[in-house]
DSSP file (Angstrom, degrees, kcal/mol; ACC not computed):
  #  RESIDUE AA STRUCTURE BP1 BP2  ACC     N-H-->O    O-->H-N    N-H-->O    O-->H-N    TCO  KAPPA ALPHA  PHI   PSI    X-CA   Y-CA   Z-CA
    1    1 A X              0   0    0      0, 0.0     5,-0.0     0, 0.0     0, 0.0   0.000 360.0 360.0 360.0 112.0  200.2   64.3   96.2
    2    2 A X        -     0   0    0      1,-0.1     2,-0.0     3,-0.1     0, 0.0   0.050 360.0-117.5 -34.9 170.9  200.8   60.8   94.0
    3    3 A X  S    S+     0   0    0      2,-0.2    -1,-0.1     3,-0.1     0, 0.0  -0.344 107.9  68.0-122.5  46.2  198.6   60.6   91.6
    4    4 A X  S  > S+     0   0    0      3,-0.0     4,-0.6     2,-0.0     3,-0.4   0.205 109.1  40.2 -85.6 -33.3  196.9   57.6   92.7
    5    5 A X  T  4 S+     0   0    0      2,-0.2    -2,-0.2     1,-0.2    -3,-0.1   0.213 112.4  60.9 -85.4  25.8  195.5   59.5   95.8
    6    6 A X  T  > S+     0   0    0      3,-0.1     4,-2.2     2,-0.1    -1,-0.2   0.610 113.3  41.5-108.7 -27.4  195.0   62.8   92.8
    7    7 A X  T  4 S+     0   0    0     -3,-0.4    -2,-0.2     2,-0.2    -4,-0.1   0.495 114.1  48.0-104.5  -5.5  192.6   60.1   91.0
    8    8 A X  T  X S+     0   0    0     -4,-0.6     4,-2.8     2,-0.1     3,-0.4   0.788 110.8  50.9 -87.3 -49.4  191.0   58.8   94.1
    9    9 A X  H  > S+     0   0    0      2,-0.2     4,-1.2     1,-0.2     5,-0.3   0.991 110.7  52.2 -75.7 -68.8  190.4   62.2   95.1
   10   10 A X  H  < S+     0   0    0     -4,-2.2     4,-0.5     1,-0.2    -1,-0.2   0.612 108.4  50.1 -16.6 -27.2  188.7   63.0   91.5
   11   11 A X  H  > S+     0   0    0     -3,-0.4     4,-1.8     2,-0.1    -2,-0.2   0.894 104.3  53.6 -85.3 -57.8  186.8   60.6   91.7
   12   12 A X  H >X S+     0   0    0     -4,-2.8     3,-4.7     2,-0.2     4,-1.2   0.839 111.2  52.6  -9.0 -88.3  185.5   61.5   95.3
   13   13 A X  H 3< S+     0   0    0     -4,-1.2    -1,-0.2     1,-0.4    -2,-0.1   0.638 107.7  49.7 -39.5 -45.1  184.7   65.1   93.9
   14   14 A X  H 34 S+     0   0    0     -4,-0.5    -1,-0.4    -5,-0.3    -2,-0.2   0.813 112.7  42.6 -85.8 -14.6  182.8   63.7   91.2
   15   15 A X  H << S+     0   0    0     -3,-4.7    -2,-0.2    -4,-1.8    -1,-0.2   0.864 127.4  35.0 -68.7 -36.6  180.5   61.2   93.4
   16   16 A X  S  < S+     0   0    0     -4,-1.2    -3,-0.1    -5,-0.2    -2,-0.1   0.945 104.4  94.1 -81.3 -73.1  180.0   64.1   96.2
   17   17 A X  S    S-     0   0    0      1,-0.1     2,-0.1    -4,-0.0     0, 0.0   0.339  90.8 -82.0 -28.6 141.7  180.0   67.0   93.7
   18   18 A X        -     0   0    0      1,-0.1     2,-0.3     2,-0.0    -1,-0.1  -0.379  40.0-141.7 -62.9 131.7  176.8   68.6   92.1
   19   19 A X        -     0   0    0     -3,-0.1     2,-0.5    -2,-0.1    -1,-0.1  -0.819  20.6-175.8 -98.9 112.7  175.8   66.7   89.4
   20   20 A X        +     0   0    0     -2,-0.3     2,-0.3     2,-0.0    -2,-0.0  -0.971  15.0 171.7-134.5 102.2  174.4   69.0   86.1
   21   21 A X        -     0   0    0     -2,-0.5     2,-0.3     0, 0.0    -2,-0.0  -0.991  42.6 -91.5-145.2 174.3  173.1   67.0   83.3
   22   22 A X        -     0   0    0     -2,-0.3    -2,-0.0     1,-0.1     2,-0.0  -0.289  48.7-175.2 -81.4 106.8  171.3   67.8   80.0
   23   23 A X     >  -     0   0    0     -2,-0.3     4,-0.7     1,-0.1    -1,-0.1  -0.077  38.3-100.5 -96.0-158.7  167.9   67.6   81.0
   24   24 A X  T  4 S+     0   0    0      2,-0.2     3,-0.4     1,-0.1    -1,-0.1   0.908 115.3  57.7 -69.0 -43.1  164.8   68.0   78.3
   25   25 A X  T >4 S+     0   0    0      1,-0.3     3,-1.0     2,-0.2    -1,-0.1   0.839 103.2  48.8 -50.6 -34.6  164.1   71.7   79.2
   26   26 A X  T 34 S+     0   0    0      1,-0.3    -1,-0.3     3,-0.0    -2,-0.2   0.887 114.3  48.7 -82.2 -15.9  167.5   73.1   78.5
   27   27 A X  T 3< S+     0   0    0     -4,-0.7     2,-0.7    -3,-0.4    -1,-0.3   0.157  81.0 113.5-107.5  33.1  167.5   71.2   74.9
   28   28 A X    <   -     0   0    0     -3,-1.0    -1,-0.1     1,-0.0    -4,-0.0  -0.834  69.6-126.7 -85.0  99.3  164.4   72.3   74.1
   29   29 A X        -     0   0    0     -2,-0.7    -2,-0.1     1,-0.1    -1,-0.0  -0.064  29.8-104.9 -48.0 146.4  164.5   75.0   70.9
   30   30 A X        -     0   0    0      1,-0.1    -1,-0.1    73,-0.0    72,-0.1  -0.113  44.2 -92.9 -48.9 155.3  163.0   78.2   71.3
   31   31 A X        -     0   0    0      6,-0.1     2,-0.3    70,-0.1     5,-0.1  -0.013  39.2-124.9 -43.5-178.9  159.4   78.8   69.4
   32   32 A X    >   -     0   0    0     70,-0.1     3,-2.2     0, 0.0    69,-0.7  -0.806  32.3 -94.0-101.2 170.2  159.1   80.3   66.0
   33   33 A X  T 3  S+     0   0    0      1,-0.3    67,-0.2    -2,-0.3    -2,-0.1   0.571 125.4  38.8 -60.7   2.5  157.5   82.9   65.0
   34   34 A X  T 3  S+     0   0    0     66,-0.1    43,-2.7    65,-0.1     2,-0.5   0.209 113.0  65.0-117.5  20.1  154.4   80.7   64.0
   35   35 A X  E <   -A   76   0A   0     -3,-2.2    66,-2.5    41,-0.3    67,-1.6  -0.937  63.3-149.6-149.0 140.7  154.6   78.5   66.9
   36   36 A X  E     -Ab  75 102A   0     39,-5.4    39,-1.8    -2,-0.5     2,-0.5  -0.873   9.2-144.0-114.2 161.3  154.3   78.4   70.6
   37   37 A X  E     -Ab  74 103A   0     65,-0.7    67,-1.6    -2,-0.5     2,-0.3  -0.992  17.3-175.2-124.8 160.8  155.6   76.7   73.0
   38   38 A X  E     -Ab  73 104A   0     35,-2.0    35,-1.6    -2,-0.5     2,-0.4  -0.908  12.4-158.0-142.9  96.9  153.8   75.7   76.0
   39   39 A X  E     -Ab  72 105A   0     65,-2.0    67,-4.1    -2,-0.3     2,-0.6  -0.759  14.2-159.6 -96.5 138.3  154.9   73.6   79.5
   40   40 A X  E     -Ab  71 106A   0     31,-2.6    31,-2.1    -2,-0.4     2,-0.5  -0.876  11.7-173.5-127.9 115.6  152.2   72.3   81.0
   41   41 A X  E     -Ab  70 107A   0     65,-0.8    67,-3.8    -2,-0.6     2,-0.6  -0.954   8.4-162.4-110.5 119.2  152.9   71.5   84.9
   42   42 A X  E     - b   0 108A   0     27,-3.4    26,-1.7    -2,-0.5    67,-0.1  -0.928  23.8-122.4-121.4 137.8  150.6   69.6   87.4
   43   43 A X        -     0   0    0     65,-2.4     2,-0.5    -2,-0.6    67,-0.2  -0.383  23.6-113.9 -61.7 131.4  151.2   70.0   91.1
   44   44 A X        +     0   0    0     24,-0.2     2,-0.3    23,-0.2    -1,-0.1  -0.564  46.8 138.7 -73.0 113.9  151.8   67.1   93.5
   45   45 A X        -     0   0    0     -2,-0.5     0, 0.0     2,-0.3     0, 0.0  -0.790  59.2-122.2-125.4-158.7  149.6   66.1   96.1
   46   46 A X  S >  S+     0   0    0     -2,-0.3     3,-1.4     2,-0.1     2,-0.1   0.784  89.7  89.9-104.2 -31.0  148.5   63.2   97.4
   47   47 A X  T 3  S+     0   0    0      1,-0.2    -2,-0.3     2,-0.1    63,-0.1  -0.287 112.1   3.5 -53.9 128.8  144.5   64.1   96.7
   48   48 A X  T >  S+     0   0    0      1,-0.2     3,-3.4    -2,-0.1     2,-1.3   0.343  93.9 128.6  95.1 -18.2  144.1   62.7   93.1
   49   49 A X  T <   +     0   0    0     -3,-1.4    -1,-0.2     1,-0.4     3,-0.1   0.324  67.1  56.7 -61.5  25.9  147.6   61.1   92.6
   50   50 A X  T 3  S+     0   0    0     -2,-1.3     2,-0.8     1,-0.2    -1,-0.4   0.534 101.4  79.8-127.8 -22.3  146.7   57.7   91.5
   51   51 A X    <   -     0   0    0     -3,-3.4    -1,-0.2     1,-0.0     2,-0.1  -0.683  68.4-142.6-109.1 119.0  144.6   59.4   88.5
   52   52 A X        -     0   0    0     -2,-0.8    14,-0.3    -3,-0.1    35,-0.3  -0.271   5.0-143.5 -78.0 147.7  145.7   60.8   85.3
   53   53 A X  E     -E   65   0B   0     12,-2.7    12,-2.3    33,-0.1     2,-0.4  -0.611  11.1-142.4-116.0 171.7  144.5   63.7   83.5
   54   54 A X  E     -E   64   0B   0     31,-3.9     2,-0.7    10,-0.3    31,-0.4  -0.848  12.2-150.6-114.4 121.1  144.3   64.0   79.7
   55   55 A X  E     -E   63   0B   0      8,-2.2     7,-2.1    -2,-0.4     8,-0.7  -0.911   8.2-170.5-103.0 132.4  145.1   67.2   77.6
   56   56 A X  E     -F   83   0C   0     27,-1.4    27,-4.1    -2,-0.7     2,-0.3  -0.929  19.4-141.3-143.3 139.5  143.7   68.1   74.7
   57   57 A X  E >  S-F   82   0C   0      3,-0.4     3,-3.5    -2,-0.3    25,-0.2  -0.923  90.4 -41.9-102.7 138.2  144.8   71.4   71.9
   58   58 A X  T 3  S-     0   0    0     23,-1.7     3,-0.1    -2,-0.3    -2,-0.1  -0.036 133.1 -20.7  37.9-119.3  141.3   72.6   70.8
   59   59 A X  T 3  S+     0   0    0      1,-0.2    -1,-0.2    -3,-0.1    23,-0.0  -0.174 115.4 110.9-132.9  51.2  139.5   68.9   70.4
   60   60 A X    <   -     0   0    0     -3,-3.5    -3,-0.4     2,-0.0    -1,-0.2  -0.259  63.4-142.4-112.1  63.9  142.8   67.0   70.0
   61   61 A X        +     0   0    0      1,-0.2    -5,-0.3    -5,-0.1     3,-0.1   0.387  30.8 164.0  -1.5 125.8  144.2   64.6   72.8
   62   62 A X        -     0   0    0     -7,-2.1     2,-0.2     1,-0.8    -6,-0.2   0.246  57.5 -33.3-140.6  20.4  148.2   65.2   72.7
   63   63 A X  E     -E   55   0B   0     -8,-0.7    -8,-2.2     8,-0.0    -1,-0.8  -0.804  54.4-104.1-177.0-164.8  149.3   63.5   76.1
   64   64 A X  E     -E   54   0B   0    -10,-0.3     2,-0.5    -2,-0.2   -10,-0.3  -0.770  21.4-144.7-143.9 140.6  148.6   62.7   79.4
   65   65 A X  E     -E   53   0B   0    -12,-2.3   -12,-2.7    -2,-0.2     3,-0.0  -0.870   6.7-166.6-155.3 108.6  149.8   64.0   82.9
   66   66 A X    >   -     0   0    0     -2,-0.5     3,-3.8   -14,-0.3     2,-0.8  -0.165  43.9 -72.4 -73.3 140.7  150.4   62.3   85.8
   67   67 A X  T 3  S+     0   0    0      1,-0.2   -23,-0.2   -19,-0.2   -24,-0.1  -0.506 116.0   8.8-118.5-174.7  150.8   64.0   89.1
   68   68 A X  T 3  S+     0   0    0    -26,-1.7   -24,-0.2    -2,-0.8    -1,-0.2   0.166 106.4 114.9  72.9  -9.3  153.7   65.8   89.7
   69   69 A X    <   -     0   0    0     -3,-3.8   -27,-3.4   -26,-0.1    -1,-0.3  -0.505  46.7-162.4-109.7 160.7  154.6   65.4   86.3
   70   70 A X  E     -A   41   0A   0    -29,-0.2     2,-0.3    -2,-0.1   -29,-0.3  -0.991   3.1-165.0-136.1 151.3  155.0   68.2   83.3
   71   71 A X  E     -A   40   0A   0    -31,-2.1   -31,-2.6    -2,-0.3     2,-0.4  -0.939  17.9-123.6-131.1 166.0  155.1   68.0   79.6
   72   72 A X  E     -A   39   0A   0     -2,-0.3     2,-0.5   -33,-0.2   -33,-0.2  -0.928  20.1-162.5-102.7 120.0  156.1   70.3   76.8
   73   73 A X  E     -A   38   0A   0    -35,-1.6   -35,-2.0    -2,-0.4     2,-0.5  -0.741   8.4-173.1 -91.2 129.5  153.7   71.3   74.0
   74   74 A X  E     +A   37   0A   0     -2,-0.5     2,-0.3   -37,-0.2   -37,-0.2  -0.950  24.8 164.4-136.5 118.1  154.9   72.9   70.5
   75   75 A X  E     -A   36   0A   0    -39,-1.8   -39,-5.4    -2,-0.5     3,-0.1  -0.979  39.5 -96.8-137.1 147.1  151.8   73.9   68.8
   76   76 A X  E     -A   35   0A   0     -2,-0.3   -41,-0.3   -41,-0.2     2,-0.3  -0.253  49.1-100.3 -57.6 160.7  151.2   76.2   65.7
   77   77 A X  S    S+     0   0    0    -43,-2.7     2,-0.3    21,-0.1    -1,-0.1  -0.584  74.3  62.3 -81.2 150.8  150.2   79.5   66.4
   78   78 A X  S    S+     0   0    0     18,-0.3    20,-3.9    -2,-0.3    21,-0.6  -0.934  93.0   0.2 146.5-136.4  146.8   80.8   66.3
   79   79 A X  S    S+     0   0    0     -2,-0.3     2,-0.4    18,-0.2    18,-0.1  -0.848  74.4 166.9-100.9 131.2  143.3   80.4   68.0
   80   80 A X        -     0   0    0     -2,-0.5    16,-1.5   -23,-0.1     2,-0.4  -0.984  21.9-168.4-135.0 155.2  144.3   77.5   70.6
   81   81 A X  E     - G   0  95C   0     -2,-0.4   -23,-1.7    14,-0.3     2,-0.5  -0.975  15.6-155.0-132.6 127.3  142.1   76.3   73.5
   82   82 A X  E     -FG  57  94C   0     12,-2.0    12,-1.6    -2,-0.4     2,-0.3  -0.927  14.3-173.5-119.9 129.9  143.9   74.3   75.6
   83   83 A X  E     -FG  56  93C   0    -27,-4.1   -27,-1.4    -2,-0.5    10,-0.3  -0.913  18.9-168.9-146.5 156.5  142.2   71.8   77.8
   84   84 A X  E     + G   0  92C   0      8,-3.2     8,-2.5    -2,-0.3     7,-0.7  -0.891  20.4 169.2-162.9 128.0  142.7   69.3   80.6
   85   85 A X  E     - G   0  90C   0    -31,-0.4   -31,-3.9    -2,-0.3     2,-0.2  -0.734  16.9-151.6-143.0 154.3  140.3   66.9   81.7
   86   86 A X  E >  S- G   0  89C   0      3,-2.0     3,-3.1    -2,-0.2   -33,-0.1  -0.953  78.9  -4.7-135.9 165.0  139.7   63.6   83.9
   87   87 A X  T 3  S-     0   0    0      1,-0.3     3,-0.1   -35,-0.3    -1,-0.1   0.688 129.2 -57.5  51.1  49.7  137.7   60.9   84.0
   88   88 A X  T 3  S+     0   0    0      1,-0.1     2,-0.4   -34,-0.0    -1,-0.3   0.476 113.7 108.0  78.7  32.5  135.7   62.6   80.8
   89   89 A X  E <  S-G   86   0C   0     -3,-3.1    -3,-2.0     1,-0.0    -1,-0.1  -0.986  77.2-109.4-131.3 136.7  134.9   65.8   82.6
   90   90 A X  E     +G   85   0C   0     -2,-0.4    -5,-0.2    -5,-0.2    -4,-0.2   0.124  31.0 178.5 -23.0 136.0  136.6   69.1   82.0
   91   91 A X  E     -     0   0C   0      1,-0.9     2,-0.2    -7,-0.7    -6,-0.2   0.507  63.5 -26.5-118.0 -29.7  139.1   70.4   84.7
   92   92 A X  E     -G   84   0C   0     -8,-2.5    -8,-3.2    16,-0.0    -1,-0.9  -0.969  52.2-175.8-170.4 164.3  140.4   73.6   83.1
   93   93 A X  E     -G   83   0C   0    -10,-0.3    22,-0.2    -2,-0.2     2,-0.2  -0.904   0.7-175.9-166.2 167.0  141.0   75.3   80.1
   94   94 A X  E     -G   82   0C   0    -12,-1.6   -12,-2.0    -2,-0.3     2,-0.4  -0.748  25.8-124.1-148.3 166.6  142.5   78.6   78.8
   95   95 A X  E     -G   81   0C   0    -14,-0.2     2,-0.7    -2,-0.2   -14,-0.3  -0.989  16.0-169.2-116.6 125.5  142.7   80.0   75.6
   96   96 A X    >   +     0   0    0    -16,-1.5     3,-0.8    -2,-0.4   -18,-0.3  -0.220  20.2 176.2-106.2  60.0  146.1   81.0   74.2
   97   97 A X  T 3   -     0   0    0     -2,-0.7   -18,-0.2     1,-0.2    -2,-0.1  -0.375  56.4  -4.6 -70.3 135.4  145.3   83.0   71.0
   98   98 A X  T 3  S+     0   0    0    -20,-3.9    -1,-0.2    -2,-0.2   -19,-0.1   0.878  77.8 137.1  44.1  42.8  147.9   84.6   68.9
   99   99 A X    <   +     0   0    0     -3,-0.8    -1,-0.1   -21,-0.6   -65,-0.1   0.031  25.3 170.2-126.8  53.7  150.8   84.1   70.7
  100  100 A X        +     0   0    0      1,-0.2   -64,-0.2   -67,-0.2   -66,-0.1  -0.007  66.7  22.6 -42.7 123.7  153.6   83.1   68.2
  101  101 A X  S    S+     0   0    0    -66,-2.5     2,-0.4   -69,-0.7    -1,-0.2   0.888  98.7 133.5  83.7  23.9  157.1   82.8   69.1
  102  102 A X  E     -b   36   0A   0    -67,-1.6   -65,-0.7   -70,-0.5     2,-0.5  -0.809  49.1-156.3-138.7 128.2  156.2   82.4   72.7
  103  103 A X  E     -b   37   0A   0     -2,-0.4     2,-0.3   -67,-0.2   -65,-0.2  -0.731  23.3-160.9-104.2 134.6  157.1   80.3   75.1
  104  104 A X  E     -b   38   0A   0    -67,-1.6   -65,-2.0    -2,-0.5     2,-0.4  -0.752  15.5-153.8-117.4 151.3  154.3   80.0   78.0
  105  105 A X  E     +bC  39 118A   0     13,-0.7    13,-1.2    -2,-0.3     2,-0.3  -0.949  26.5 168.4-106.0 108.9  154.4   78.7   81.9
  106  106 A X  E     -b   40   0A   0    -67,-4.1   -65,-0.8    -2,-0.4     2,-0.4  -0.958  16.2-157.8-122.1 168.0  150.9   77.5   82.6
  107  107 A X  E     -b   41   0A   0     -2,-0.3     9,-1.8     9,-0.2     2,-0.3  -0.989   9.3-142.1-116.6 116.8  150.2   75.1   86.3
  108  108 A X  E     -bD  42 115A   0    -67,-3.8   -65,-2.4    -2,-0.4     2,-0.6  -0.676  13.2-165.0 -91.3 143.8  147.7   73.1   86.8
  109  109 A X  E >   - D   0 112A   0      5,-0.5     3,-0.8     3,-0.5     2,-0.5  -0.900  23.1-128.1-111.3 129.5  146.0   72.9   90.3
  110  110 A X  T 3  S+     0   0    0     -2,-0.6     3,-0.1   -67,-0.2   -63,-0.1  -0.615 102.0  21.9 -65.0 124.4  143.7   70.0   91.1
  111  111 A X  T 3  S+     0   0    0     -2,-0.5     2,-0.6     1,-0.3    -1,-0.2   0.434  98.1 100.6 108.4 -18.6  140.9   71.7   92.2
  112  112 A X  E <   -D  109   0A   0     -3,-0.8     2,-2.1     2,-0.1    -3,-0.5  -0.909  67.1-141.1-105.1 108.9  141.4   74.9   90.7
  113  113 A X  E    S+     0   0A   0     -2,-0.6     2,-0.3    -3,-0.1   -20,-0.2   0.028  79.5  48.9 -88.8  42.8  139.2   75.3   87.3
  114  114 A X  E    S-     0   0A   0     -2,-2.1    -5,-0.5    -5,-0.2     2,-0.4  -0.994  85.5-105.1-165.2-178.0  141.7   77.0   85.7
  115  115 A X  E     -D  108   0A   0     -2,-0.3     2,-0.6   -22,-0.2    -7,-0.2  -0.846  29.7-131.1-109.2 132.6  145.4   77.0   84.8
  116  116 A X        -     0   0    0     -9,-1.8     2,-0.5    -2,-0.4    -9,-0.2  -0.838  12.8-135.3-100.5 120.0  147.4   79.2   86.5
  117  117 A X        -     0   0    0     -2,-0.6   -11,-0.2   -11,-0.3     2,-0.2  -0.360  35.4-161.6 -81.7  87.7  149.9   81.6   83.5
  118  118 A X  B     -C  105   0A   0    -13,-1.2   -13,-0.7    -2,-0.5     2,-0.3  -0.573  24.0-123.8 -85.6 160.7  154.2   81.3   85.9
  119  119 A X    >>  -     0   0    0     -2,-0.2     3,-1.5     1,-0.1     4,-1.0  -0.837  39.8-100.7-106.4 142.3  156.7   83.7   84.9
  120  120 A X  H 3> S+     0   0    0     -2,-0.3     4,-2.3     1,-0.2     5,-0.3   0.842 118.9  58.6 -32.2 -45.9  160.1   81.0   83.8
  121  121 A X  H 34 S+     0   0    0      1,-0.3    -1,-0.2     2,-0.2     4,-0.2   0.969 113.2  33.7 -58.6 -49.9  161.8   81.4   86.7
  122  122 A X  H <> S+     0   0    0     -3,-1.5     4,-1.1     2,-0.2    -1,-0.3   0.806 115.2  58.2 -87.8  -5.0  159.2   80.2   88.7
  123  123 A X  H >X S+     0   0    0     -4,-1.0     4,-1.9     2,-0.2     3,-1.8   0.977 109.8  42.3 -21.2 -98.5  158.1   77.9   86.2
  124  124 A X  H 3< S+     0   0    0     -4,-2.3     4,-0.5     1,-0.3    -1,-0.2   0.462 105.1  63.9 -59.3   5.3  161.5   76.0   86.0
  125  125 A X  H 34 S+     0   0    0     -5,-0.3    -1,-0.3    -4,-0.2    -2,-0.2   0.758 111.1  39.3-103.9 -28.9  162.1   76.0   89.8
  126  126 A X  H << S+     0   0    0     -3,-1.8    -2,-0.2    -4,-1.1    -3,-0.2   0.994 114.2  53.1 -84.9 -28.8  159.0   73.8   90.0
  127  127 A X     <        0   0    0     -4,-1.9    -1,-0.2     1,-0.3    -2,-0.2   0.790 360.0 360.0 -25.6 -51.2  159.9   71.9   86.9
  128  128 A X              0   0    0     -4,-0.5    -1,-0.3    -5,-0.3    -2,-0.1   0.158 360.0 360.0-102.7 360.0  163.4   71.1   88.4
């Protein structure tokens, strides 16, 4: 094969071919031992999708979540209450106490007053 139709054909491979690139989860460091980390998933539908919901560690706002969308938390470790609200009314909360050095899968349901605790695998397959 010439090698203009060896670089045409490379090229191909790499427009058709599965595509792998460094997304946030994989460059995300592990906890420490004083720290958790925590990905925070809400499920897409269509009920509720135009409104965004608010999270708050104990009675601090640290982002916002859209749905379909997920964010990643690193918070110290200790007594944490974890909370996620719209339109200034509670939707769920959990408490994560004393769980340093761990990284946790929680999914939020619309409609469901509480967060439901994925194991990674399933975690990252809805993430991805």
């Amino acid at each position: 094969m010439s090698y203009p139709i060896r670089l045409l054909f490379v090229l191909l491979l790499m427009c058709v071919g599965p595509t792998v690139l460094a997304d946030d989860e994989t460059a995300v460091e592990p906890p420490g031992p004083d720290e958790m980390l925590i990905y925070l998933m809400r499920e897409g539908r269509m009920l509720g999708a135009a409104g965004g919901h608010w999270v708050a560690i104990n009675d601090e706002t640290v982002a916002s979540l859209r749905n379909d969308e997920h964010t990643i938390l690193r918070v110290p470790a200790g007594i944490i209450t974890l909370n996620i609200a719209s339109g200034g009314l509670p939707a769920a909360v959990i408490a994560l106490d004393h769980r340093g050095g761990e990284t946790i899968y929680l999914e939020y349901k619309l409609g469901v007053i509480e967060f439901i605790e994925l194991d990674e695998k399933s975690a990252l397959k809805l993430i991805r």
